[in-house]
KOLGU-4560 file (N, C-alpha, C; in nm, 3 decimals, padded with zeros to 5 digits):
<recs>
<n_xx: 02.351 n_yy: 05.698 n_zz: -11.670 ca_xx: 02.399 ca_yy: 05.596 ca_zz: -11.579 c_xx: 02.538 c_yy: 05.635 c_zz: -11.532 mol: A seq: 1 type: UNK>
<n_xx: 02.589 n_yy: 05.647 n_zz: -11.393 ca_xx: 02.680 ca_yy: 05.668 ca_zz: -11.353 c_xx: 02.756 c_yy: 05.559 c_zz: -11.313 mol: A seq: 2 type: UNK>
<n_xx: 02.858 n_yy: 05.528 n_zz: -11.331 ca_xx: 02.973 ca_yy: 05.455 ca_zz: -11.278 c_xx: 03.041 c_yy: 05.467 c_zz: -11.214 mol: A seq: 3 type: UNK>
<n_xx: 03.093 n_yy: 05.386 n_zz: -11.116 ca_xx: 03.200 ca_yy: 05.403 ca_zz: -10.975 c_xx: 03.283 c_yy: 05.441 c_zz: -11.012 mol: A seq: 4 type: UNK>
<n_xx: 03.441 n_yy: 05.555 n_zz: -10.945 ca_xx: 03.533 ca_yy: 05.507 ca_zz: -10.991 c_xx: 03.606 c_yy: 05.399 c_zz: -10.891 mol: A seq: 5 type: UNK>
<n_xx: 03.676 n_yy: 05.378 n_zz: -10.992 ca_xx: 03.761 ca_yy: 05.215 ca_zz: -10.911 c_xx: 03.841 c_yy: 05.262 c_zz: -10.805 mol: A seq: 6 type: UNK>
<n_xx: 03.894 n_yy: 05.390 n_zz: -10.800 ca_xx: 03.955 ca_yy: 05.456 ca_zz: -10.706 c_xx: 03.875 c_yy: 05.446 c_zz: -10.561 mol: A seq: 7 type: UNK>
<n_xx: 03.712 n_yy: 05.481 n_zz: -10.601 ca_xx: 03.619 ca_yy: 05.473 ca_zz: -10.446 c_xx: 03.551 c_yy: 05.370 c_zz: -10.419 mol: A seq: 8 type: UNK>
<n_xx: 03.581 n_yy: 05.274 n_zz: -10.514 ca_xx: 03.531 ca_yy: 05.130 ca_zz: -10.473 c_xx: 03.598 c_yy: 05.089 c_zz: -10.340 mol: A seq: 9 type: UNK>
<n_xx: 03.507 n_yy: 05.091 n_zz: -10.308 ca_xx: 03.558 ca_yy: 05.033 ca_zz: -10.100 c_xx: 03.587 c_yy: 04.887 c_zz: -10.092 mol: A seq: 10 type: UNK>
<n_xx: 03.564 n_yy: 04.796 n_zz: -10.217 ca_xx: 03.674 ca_yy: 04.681 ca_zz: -10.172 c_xx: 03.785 c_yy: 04.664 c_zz: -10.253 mol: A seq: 11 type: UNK>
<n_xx: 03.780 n_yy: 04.729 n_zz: -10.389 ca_xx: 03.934 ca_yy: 04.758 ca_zz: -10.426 c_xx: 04.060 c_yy: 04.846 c_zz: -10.301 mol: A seq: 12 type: UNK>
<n_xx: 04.002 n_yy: 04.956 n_zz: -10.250 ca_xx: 04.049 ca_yy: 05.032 ca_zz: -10.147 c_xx: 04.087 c_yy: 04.921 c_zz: -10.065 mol: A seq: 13 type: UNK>
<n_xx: 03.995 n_yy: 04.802 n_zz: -09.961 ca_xx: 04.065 ca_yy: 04.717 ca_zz: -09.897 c_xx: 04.143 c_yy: 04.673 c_zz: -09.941 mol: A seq: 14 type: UNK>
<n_xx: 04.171 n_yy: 04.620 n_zz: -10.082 ca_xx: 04.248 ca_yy: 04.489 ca_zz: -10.100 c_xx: 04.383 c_yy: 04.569 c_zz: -10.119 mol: A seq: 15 type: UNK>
<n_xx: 04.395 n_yy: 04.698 n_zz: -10.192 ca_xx: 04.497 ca_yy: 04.779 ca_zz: -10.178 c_xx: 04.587 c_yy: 04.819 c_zz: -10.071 mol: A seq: 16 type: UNK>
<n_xx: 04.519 n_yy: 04.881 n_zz: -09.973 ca_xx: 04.535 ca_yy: 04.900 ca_zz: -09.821 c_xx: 04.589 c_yy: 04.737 c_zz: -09.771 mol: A seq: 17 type: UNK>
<n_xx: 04.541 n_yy: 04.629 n_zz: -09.773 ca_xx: 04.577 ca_yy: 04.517 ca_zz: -09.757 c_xx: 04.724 c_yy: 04.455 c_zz: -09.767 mol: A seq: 18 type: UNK>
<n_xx: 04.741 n_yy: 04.492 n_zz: -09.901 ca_xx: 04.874 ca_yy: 04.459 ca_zz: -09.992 c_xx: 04.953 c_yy: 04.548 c_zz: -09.926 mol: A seq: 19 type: UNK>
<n_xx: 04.931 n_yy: 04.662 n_zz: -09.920 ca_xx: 05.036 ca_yy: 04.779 ca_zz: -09.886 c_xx: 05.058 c_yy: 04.790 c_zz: -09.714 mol: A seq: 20 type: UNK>
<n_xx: 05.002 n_yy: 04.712 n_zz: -09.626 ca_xx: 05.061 ca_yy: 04.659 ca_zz: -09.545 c_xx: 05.104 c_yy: 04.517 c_zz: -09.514 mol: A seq: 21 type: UNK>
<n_xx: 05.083 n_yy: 04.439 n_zz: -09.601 ca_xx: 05.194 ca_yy: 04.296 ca_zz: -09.622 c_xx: 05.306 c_yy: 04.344 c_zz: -09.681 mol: A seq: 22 type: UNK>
<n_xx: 05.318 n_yy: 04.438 n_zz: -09.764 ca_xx: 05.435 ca_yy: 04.466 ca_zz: -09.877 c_xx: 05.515 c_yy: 04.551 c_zz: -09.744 mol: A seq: 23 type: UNK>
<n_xx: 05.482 n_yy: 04.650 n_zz: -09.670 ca_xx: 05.522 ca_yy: 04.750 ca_zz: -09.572 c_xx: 05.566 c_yy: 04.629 c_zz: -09.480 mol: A seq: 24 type: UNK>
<n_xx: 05.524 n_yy: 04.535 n_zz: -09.387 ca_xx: 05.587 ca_yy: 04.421 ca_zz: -09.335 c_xx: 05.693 c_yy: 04.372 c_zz: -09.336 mol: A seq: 25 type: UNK>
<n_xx: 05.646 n_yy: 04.284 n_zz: -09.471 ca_xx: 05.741 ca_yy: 04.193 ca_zz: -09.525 c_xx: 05.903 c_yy: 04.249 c_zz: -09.557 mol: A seq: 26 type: UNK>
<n_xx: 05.854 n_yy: 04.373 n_zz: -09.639 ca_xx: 06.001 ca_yy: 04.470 ca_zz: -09.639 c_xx: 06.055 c_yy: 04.518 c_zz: -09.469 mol: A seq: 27 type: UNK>
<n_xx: 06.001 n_yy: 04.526 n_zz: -09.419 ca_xx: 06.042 ca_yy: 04.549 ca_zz: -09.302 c_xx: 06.138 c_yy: 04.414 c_zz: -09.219 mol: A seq: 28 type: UNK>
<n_xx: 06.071 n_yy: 04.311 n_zz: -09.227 ca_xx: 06.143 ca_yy: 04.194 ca_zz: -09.211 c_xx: 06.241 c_yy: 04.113 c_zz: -09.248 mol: A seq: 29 type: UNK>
<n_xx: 06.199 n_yy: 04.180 n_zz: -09.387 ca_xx: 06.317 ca_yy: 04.136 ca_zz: -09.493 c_xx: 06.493 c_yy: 04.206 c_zz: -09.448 mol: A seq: 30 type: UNK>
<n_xx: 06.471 n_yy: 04.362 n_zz: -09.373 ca_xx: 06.525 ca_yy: 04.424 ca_zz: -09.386 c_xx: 06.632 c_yy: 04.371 c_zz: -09.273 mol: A seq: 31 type: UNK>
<n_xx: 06.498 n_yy: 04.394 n_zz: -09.136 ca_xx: 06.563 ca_yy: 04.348 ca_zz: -09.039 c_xx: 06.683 c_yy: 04.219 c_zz: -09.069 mol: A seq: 32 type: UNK>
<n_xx: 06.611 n_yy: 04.096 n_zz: -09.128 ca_xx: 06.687 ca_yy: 03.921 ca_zz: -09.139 c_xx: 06.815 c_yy: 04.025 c_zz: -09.201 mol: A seq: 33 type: UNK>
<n_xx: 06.822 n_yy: 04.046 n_zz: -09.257 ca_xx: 06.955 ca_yy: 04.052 ca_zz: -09.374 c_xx: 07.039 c_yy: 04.165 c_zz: -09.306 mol: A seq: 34 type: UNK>
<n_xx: 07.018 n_yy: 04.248 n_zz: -09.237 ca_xx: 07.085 ca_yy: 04.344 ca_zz: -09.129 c_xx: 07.120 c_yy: 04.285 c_zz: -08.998 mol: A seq: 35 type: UNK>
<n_xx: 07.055 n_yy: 04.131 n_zz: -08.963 ca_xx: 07.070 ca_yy: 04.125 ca_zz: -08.789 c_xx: 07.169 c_yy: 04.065 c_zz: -08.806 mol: A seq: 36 type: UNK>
<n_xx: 07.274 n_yy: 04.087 n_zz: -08.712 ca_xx: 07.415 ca_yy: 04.053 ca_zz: -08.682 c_xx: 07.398 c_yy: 03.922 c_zz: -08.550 mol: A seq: 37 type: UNK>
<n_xx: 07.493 n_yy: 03.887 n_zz: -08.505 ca_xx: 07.493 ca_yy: 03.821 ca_zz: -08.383 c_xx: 07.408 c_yy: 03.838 c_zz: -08.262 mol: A seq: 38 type: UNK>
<n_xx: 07.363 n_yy: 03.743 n_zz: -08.189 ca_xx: 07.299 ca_yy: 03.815 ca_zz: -08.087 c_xx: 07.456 c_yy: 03.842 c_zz: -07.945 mol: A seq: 39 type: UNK>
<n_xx: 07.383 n_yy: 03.956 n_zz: -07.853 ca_xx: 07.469 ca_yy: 03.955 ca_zz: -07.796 c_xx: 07.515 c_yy: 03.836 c_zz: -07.679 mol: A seq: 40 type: UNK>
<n_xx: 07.630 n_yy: 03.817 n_zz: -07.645 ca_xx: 07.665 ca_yy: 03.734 ca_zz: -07.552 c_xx: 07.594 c_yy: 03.748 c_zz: -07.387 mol: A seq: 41 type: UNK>
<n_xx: 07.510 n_yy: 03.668 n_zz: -07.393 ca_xx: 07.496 ca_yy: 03.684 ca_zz: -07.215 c_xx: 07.621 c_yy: 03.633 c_zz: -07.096 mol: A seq: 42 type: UNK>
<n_xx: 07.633 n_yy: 03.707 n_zz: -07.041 ca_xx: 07.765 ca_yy: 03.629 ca_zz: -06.930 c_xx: 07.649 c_yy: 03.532 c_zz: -06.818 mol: A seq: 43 type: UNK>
<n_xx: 07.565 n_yy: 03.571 n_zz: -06.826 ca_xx: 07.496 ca_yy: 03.474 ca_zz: -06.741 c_xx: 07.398 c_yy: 03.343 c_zz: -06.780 mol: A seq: 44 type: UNK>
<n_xx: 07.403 n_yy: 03.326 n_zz: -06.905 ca_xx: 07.384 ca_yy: 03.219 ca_zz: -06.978 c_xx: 07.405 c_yy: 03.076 c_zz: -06.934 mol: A seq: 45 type: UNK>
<n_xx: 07.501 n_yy: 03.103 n_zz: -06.888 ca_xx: 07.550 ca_yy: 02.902 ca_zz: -06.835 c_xx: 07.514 c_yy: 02.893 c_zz: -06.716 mol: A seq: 46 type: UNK>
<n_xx: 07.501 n_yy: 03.050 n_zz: -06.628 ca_xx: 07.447 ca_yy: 02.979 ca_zz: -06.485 c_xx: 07.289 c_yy: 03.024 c_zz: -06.480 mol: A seq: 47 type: UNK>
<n_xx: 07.211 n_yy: 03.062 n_zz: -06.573 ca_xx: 07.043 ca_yy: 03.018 ca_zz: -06.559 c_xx: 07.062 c_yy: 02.905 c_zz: -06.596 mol: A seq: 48 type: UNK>
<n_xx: 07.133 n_yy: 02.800 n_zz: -06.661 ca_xx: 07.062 ca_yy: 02.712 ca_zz: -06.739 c_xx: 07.129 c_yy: 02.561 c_zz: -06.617 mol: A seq: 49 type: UNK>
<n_xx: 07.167 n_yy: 02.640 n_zz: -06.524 ca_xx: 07.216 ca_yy: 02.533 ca_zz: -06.414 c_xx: 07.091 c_yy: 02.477 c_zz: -06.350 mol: A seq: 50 type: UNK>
<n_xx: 07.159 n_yy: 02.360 n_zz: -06.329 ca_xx: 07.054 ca_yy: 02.328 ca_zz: -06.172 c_xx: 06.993 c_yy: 02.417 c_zz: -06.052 mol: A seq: 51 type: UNK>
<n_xx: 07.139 n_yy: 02.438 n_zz: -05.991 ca_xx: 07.169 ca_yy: 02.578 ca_zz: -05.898 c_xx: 07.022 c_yy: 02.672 c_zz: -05.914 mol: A seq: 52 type: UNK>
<n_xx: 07.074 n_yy: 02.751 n_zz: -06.022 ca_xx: 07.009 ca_yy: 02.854 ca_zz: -06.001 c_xx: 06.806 c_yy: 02.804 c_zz: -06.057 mol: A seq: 53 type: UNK>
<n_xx: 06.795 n_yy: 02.717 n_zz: -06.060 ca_xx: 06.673 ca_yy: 02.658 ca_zz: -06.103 c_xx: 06.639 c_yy: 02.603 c_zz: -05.968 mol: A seq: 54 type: UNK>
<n_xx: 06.707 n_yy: 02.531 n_zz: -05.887 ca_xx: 06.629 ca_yy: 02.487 ca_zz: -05.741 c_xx: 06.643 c_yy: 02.627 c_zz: -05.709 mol: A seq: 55 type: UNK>
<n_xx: 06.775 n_yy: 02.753 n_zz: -05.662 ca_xx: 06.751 ca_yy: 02.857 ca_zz: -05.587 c_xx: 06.595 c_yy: 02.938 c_zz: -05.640 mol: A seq: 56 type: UNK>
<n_xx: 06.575 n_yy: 02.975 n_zz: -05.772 ca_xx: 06.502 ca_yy: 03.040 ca_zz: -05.800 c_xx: 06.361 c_yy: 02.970 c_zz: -05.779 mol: A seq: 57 type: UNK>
<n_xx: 06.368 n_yy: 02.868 n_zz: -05.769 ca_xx: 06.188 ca_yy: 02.792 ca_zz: -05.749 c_xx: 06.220 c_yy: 02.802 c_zz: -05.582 mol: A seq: 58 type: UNK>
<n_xx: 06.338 n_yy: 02.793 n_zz: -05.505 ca_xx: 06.297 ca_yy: 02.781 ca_zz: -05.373 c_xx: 06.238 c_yy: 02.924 c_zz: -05.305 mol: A seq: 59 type: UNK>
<n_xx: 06.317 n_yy: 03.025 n_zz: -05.428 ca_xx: 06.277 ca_yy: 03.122 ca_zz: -05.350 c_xx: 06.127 c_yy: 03.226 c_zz: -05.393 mol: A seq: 60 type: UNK>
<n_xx: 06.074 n_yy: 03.180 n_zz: -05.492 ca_xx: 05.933 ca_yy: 03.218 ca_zz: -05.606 c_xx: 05.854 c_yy: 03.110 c_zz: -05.628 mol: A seq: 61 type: UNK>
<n_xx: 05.893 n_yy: 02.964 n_zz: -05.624 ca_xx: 05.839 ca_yy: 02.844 ca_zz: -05.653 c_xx: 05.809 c_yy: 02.813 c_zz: -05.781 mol: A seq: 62 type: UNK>
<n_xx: 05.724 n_yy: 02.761 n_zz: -05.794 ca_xx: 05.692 ca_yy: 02.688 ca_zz: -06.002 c_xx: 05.646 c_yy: 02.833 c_zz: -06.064 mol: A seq: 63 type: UNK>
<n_xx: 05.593 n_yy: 02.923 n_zz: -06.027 ca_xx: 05.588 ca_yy: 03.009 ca_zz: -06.102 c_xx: 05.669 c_yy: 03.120 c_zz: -06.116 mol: A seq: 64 type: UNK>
<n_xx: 05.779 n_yy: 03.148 n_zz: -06.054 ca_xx: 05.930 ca_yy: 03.175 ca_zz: -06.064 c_xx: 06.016 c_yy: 03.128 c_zz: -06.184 mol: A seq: 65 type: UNK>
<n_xx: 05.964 n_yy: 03.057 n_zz: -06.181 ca_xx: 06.006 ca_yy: 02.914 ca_zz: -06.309 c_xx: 05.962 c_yy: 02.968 c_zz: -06.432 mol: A seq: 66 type: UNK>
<n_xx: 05.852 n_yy: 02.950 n_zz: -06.421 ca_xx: 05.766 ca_yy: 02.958 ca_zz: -06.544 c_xx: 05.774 c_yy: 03.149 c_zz: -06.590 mol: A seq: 67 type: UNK>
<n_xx: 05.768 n_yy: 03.215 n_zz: -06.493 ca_xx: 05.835 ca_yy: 03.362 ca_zz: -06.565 c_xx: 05.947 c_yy: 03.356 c_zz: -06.574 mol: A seq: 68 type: UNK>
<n_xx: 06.058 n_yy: 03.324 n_zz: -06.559 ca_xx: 06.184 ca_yy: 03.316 ca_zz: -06.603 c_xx: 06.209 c_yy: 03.246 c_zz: -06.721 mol: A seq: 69 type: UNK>
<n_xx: 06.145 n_yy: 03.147 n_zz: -06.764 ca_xx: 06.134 ca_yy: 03.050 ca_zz: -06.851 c_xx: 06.072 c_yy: 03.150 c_zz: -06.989 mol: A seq: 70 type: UNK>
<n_xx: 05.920 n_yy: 03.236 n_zz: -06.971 ca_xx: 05.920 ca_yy: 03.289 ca_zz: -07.036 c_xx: 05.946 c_yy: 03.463 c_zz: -07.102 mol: A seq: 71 type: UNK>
<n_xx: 05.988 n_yy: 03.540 n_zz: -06.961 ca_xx: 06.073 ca_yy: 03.630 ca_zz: -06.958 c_xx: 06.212 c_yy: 03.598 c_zz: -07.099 mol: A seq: 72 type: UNK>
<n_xx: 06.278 n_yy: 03.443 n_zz: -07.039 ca_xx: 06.373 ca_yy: 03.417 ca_zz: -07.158 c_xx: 06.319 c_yy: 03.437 c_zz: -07.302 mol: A seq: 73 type: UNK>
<n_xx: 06.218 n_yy: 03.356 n_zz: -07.311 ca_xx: 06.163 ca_yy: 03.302 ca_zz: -07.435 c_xx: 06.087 c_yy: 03.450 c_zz: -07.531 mol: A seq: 74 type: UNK>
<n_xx: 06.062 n_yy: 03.532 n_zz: -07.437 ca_xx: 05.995 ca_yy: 03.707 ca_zz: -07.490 c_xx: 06.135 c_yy: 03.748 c_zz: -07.527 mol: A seq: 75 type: UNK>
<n_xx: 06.202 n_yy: 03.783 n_zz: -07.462 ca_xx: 06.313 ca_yy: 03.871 ca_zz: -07.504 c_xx: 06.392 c_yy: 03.788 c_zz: -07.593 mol: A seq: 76 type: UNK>
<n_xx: 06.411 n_yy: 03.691 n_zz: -07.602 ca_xx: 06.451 ca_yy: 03.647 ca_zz: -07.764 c_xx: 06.414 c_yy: 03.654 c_zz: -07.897 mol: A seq: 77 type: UNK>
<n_xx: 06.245 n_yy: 03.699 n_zz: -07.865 ca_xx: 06.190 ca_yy: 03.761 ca_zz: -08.010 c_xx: 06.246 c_yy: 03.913 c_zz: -07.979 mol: A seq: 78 type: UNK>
<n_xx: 06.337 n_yy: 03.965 n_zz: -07.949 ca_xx: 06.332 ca_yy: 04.075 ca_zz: -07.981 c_xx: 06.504 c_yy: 04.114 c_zz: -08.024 mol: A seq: 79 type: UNK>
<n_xx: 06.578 n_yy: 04.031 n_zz: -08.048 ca_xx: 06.713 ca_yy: 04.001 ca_zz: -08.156 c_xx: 06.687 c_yy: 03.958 c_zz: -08.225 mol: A seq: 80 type: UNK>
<n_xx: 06.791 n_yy: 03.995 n_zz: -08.320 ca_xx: 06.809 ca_yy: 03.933 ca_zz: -08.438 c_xx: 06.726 c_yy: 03.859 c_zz: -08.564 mol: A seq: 81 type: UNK>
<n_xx: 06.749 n_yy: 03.759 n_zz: -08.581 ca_xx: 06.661 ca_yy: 03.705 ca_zz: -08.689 c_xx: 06.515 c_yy: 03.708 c_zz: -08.647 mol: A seq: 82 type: UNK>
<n_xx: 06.497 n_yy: 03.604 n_zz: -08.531 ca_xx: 06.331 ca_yy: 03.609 ca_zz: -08.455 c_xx: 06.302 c_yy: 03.723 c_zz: -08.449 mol: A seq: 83 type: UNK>
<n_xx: 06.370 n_yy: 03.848 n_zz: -08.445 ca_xx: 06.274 ca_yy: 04.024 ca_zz: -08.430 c_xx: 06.214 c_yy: 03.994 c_zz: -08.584 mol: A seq: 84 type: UNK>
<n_xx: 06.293 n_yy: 03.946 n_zz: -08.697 ca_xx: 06.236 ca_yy: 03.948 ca_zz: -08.847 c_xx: 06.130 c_yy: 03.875 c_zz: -08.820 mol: A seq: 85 type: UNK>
<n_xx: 06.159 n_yy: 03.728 n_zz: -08.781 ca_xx: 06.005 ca_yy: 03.642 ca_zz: -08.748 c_xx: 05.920 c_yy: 03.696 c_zz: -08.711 mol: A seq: 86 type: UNK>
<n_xx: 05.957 n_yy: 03.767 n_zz: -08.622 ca_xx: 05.841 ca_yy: 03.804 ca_zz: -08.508 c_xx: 05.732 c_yy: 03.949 c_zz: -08.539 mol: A seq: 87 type: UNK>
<n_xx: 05.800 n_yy: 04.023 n_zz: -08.676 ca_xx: 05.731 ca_yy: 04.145 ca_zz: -08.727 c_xx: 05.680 c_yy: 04.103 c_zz: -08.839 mol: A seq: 88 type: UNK>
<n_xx: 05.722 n_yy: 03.966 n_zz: -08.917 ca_xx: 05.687 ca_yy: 03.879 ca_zz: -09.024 c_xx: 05.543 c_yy: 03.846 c_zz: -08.969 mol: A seq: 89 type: UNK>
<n_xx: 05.545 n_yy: 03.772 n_zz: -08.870 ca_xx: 05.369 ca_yy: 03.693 ca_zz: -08.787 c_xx: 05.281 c_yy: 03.825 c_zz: -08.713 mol: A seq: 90 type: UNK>
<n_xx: 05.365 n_yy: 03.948 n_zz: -08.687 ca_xx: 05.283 ca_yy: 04.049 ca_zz: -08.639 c_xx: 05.196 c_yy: 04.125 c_zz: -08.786 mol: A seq: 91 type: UNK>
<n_xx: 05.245 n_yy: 04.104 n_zz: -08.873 ca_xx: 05.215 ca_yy: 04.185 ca_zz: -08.991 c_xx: 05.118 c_yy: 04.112 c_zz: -09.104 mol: A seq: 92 type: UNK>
<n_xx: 05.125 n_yy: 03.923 n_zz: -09.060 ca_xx: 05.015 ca_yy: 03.883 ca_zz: -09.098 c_xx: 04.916 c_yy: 03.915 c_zz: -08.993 mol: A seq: 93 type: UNK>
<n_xx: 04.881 n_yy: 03.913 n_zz: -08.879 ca_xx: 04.774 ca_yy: 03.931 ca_zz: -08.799 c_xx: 04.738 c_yy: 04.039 c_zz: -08.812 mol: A seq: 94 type: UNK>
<n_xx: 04.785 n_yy: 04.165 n_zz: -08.873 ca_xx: 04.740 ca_yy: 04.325 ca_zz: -08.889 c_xx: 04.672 c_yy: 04.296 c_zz: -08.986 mol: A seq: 95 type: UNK>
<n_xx: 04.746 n_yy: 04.256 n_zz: -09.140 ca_xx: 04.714 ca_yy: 04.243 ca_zz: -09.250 c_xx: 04.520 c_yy: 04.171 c_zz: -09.261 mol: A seq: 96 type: UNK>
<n_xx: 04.503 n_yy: 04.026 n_zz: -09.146 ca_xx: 04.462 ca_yy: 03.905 ca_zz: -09.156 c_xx: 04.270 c_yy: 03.999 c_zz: -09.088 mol: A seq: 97 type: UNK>
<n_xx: 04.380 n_yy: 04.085 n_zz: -08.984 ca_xx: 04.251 ca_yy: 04.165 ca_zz: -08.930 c_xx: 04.186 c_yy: 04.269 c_zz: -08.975 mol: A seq: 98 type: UNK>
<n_xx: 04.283 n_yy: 04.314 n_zz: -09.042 ca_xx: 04.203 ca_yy: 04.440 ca_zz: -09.141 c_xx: 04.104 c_yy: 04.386 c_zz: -09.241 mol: A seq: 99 type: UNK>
<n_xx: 04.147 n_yy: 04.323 n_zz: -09.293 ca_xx: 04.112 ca_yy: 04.248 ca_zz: -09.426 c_xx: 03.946 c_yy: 04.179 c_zz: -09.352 mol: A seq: 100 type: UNK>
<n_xx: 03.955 n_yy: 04.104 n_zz: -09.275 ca_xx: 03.801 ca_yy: 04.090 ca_zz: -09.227 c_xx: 03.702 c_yy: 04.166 c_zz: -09.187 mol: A seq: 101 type: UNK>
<n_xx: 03.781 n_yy: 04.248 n_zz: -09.071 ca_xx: 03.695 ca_yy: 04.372 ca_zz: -09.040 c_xx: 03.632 c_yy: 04.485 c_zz: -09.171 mol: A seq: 102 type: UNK>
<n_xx: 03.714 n_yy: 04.492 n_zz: -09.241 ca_xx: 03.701 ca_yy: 04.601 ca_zz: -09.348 c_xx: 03.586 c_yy: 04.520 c_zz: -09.470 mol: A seq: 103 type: UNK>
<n_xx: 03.639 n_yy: 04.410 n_zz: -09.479 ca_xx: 03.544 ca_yy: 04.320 ca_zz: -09.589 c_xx: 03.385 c_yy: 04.282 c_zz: -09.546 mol: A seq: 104 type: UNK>
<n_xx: 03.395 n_yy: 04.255 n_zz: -09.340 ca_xx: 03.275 ca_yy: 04.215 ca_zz: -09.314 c_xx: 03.186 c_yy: 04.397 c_zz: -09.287 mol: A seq: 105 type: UNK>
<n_xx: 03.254 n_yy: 04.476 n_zz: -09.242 ca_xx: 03.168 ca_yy: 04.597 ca_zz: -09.254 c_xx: 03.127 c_yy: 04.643 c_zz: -09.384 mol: A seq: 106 type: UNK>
<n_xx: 03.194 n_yy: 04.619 n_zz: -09.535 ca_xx: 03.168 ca_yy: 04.649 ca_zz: -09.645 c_xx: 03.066 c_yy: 04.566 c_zz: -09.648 mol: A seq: 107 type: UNK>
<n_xx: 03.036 n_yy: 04.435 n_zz: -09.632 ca_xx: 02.938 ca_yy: 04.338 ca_zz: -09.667 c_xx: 02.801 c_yy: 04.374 c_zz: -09.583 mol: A seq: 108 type: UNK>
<n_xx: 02.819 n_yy: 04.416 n_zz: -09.470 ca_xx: 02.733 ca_yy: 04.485 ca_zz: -09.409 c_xx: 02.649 c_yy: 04.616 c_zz: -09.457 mol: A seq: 109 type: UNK>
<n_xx: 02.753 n_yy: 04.715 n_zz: -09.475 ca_xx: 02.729 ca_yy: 04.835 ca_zz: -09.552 c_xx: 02.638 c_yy: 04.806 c_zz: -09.701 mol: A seq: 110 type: UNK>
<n_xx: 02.646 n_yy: 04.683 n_zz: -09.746 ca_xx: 02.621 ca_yy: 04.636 ca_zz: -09.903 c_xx: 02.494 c_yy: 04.629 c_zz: -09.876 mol: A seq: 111 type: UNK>
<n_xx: 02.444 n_yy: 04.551 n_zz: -09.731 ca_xx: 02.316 ca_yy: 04.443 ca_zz: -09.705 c_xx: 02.249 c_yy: 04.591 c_zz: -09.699 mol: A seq: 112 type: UNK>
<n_xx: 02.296 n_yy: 04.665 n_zz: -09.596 ca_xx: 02.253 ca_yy: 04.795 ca_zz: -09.530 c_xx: 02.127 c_yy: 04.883 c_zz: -09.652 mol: A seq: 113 type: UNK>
<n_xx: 02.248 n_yy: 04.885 n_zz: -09.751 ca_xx: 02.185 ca_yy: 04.942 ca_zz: -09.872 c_xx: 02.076 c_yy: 04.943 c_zz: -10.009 mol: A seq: 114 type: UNK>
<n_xx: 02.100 n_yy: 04.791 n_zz: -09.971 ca_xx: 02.032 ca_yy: 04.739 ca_zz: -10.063 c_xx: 01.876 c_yy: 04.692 c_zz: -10.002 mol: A seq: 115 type: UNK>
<n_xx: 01.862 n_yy: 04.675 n_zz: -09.843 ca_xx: 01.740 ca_yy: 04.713 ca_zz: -09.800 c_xx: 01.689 c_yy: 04.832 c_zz: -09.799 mol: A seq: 116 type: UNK>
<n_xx: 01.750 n_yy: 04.911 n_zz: -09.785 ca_xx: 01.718 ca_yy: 05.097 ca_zz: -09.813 c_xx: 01.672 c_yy: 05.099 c_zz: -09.953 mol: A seq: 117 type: UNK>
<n_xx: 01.717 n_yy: 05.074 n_zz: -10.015 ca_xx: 01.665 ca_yy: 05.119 ca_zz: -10.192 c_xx: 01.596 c_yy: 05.011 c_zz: -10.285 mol: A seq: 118 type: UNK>
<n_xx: 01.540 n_yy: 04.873 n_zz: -10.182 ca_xx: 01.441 ca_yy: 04.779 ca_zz: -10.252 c_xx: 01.271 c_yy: 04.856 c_zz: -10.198 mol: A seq: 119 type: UNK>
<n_xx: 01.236 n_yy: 04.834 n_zz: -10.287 ca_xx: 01.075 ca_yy: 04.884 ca_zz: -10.248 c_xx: 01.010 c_yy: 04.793 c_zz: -10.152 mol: A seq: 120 type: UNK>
<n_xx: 00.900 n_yy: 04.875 n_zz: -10.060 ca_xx: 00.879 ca_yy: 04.754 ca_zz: -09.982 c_xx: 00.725 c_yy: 04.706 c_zz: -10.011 mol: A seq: 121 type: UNK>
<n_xx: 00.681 n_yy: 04.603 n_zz: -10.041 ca_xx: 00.531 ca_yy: 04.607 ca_zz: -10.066 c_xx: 00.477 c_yy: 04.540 c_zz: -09.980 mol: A seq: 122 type: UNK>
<n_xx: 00.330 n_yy: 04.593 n_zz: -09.919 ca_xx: 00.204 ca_yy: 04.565 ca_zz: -09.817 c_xx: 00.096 c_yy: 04.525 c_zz: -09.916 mol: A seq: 123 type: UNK>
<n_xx: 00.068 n_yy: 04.511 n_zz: -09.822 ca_xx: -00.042 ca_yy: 04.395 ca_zz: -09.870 c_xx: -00.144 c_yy: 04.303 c_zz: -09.785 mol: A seq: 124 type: UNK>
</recs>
């Protein structure tokens, strides 16, 4: 009788692979929060957030002028400082979240796969 080793067990391998990119993440985020300094000063800060430039810019693009500027702002703020940590923190569960299914539902597949291959089939 032969035995697996635990090394080629294909769902120990996931759950390993798994960990070792939450752990690869999380250190990564960790690293970033505790390294990010200030964000930098915009000089144009007080006049997007005017009236002014909110009627000029919808008069001259309209509501959806708006709405990319609005989120043009809101993108490039995940990418300073603390929110870059957030933001590789929630990217690294969705890597982690997708591997982990894909890899578990093709193993479960691969399992079904096999175990119809090597049951006998009887007629009758």
């Amino acid at each position: 009788m032969q035995t697996k080793s635990s090394s080629t067990d294909p769902l120990k391998r996931c759950y390993i692979i798994t960990a070792a990119i939450l752990l690869v993440g999380f250190g990564s985020a960790a690293a970033i929060y505790l390294t990010a300094g200030e964000n930098p000063a915009d000089p144009f800060a007080e006049f997007e957030k005017s009236k002014k430039f909110a009627y000029e810019l919808e008069r001259m693009g309209g509501k959806a002028a708006l709405a990319a500027n609005d989120f043009n702002k809101w993108f490039t703020g995940l990418r300073h400082g603390e929110t870059l940590a957030y933001t590789v923190a929630a990217i690294t569960i969705l890597i982690a979240a997708g591997y982990y299914l894909i890899a578990t539902g093709l193993e479960a597949e691969s399992r079904s796969m096999h175990k119809e291959k090597s049951s006998p089939t009887s007629s009758g």
